[in-house]
N, C-alpha and C positions, 0 to 999 in steps of 0.2 A: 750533592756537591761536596767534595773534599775541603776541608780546611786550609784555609792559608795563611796561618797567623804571620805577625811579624817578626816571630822567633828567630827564623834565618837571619834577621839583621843583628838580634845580639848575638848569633854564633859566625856573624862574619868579620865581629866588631871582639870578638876573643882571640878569634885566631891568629891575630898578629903580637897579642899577647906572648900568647906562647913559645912564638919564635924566638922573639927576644928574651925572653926569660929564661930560655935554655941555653941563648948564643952569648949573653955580655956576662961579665963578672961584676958584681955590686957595685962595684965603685963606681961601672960607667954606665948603667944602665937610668936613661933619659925617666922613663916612668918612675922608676923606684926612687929615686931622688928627687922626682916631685912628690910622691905617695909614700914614702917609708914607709907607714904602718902597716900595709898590704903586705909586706913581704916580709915581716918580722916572723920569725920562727918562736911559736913555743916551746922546743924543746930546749934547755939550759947546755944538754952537751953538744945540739949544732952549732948552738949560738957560738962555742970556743972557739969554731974554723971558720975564719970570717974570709977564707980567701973565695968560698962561693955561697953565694946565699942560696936557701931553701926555695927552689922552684914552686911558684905559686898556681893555684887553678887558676886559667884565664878569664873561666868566667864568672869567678868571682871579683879578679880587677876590675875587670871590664864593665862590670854591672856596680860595681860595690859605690856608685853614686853618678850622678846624670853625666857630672865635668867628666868621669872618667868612660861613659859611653861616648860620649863626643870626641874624646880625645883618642879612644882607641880607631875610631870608625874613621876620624877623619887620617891619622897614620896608617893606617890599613891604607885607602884610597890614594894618599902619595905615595906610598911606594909602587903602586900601582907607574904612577907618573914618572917617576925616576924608571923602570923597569921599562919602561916599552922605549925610555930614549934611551936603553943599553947601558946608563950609568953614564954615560961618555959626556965631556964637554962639546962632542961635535953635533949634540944635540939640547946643547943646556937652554938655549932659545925656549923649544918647544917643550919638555922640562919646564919651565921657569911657567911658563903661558897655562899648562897643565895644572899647577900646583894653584894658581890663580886661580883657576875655575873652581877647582874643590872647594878655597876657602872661603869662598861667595857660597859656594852651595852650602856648607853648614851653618853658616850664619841665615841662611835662608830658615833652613830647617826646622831649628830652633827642638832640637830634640828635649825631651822629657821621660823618664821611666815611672812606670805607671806599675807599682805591683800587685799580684793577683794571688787569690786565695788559691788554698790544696782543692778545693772542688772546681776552680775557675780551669786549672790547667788543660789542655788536653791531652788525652794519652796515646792517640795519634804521632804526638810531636817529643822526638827523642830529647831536645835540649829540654823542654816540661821536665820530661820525665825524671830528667835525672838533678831536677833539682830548682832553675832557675826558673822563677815564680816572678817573673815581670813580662812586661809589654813594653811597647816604645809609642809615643803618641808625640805626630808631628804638629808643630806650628801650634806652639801650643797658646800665647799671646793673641794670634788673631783668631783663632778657634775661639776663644771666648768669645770676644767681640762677633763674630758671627752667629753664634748661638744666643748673643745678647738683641739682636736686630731684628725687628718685627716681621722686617720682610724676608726671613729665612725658611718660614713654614710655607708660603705661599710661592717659593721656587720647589719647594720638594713636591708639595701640593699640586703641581702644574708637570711634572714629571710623573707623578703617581696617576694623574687624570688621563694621560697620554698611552702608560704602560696600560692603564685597563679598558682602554679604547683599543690598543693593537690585539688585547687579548678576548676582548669580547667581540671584534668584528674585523681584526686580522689586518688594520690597516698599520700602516708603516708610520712609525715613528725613532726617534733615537733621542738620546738624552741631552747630548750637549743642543739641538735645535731648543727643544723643552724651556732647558735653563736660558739659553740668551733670548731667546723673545721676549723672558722676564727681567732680564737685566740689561733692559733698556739697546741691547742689540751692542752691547760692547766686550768687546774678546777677551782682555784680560782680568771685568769682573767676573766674568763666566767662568774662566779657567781657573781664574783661583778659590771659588765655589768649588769646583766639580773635583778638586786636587784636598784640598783643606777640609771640606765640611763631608766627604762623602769616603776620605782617606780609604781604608783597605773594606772590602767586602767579605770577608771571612765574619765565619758564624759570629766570633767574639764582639765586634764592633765595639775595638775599644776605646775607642779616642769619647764614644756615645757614652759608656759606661763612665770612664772617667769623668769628663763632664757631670754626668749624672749627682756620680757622690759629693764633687767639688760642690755644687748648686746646692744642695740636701743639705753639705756642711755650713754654711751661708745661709740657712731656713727658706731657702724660694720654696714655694708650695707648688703644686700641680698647675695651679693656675694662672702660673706667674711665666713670662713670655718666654725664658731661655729653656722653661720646663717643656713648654707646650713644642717649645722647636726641634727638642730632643727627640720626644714624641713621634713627632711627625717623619724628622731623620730615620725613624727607628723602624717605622713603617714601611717607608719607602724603600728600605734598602733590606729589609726581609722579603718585602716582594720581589724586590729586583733578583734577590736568593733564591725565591722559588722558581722565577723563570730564568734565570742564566742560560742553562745549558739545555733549554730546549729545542729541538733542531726545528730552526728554518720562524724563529719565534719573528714575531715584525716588529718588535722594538730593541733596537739596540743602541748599544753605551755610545760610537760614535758617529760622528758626520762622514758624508763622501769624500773620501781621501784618492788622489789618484797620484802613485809614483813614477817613478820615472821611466820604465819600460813597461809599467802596467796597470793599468787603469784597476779602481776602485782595490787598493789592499789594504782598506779597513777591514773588507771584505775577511783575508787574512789574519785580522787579530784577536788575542785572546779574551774572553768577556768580560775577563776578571779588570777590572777599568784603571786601577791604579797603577797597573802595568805602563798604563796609558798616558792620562793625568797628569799623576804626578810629577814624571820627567819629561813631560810638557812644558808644565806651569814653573820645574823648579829651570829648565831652560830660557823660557820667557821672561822670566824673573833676574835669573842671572846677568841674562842679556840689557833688562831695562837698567839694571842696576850699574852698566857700564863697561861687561865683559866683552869681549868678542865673541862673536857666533862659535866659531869652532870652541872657545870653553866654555861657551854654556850649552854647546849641544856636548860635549862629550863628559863633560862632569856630570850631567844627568843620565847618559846613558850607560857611565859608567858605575851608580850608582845602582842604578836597575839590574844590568848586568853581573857583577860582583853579588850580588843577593844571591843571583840563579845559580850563579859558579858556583855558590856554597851547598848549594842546595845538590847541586850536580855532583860534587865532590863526595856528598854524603850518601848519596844513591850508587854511588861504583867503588868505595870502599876507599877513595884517597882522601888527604888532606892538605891539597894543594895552593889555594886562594888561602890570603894575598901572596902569599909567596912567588907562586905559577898559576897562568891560568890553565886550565883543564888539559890532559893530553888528548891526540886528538879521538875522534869518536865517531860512531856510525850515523848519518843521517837516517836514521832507519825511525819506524813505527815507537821505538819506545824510547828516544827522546824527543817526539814531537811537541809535543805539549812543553815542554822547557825551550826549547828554541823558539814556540810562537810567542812563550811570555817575553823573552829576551830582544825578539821582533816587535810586540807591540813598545817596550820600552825604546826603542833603537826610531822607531816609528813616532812615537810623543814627543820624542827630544826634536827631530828634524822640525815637526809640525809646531810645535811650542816658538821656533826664532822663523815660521814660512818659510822652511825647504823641505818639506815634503814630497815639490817635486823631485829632487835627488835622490830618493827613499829606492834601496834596489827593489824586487821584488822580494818572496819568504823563500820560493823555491833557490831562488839565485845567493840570496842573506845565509840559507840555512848550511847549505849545502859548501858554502866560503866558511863559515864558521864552525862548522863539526868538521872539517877538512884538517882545519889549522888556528883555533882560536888564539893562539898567542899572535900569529902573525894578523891574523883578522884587528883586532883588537890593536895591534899598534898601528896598525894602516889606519884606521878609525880616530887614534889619537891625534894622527899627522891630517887629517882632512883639512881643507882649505874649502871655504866657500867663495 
């Protein structure tokens, strides 16, 4: 299984950095005048020409403290919003409606950076390598609280019983059934479990790790309840690691999904679940919390999306997100795997507010989307339910 840290989110959450840092002169540059110290030059004879200040690495803004991961990621994300309604007041409506969803969604988020040792990094992962030595771990207030709850071990527990039942006798199970028979059969404590407590499934699992040292720092012992949940999390979701990607496995991450010209395109998505999840829960969420449907499905999906664009951008050699999304590109064999993560994300958002029936098909998604993703992408902003 390849790794999938969540490193793509601190290099989508720089790159807007650096635009700015290149385009404004000191004076009027929104970040730097909240951050001064970030861009103070140590050399004494830059210092004398103050008509431009010293271009900074973005991802050292970006990272150089939590306020400033949030504050890049969520200006990355509006411009996004402003960009698809053309800049224009004959679209400030949907603009206005756009910028609204984002900032529900980071408040949902509740981002945290988590940093990791020189042996923690991967050397797979180009942003690692060339320096930036943190994580991102969401929802970090109720992530405690869940790891604090007795009954968290015996939802993974009942997941983990199910996964070695389809693999010892091939019968059919999937996760999200699993979790809500145990949570009392209620949809939004299920989703925010399966979003929150199980967040990314890469090797690292660090939201687990974190936790872990947090508790240690605090003296829990092994035996003490948010330890033993860790544990259990820890288990569950290595197994889940070893059988991911094996073909034709009978337990999978989700339920019978059927969209609108095509029946069952769960069938369709990626395994990797926080694809999923996430911009599910962070659409349901949105939506409970008072948004309209169209901003809390598109601030989730465009949050999932924007991750892949960077990710895409760094597989073909540009640097175009947030600026531009992607030129456009082949539906071919070698970018499948990015377009079904982008479809599972495109897919959680609908299914998180129940419009899944709306959900195009991957073949019909993929093939509108490697066509023309900037046009894709603002049609998607303007959707009406």
């Amino acid at each position: 299984m390849k790794r999938n840290s969540n490193s793509a989110l601190a290099a989508t959450i720089a790159l807007f950095a650096l635009g700015i840092a290149g385009a404004l002169p000191r004076d009027s540059h929104p970040i730097a005048d909240r951050f001064p110290a970030a861009f103070e030059s140590a050399d004494p004879e830059e210092a004398k020409d103050d008509s431009w200040f010293k271009i900074p690495n973005p991802r050292e803004v970006c990272t150089s403290s939590t306020e400033m991961t949030n504050l890049c990621l969520e200006v990355s994300l509006k411009y996004r919003c402003y960009n698809y309604g053309n800049f224009s007041l004959l679209h400030l409506q949907g603009i206005r409606s756009c910028l609204g969803g984002i900032s529900k969604l980071m408040k949902v988020m509740n981002i945290v950076q988590v940093p990791i040792g020189e042996d923690e990094k991967s050397e797979d992962d180009p942003v690692e390598k060339s320096g930036l030595l943190l994580k991102q771990v969401l929802f970090q207030t109720d992530l405690e609280k869940i790891f604090n709850d007795p009954k968290t071990s015996g939802l993974f527990q009942a997941a983990q019983a199910d996964m070695q039942d389809s693999a010892r006798f091939g019968r059919e199970h999937n996760f999200w059934d699993s979790v809500y028979a145990k949570s009392g059969n209620d949809r939004q404590t299920t989703l925010k479990f399966l979003a929150e407590a199980v967040q990314d499934v890469s090797f690292g699992i660090w939201h687990i790790m974190y936790l872990g040292r947090k508790f240690e720092a605090q003296g829990l012992t092994a035996e003490s309840v948010p330890m033993k949940n860790l544990k259990t999390a820890q288990e569950f979701i290595q197994l889940y690691q070893t059988n991911i990607e094996k073909k034709d496995f009978p337990f999978t991450a989700y339920p019978a999904i059927d969209g609108k010209s095509a029946k069952r395109i769960d069938r369709d998505l990626h395994p990797y679940l926080h694809h999923f999840y996430l911009p599910a829960y962070l659409s349901s969420e949105i939506r409970r919390l008072g948004k309209t449907e169209k901003q809390a499905f598109f601030a989730a999906f465009l949050l999932n999306t924007g991750y892949e664009f960077v990710k895409h951008d760094a597989a073909v050699g540009d640097s175009r997100w947030p600026f531009h999304d992607p030129k456009p590109f082949a539906n071919s064999a070698a970018f499948q795997e990015r377009l079904r993560k982008i479809y599972t994300g495109y897919v959680g958002a609908l299914w998180g507010i129940g419009k899944e029936a709306k959900a195009k098909s991957f073949a019909e998604f993929a093939a509108d989307l490697a066509k023309d993703p900037y046009g894709s992408m603002q049609k998607y902003s303007r959707i009406d339910f």
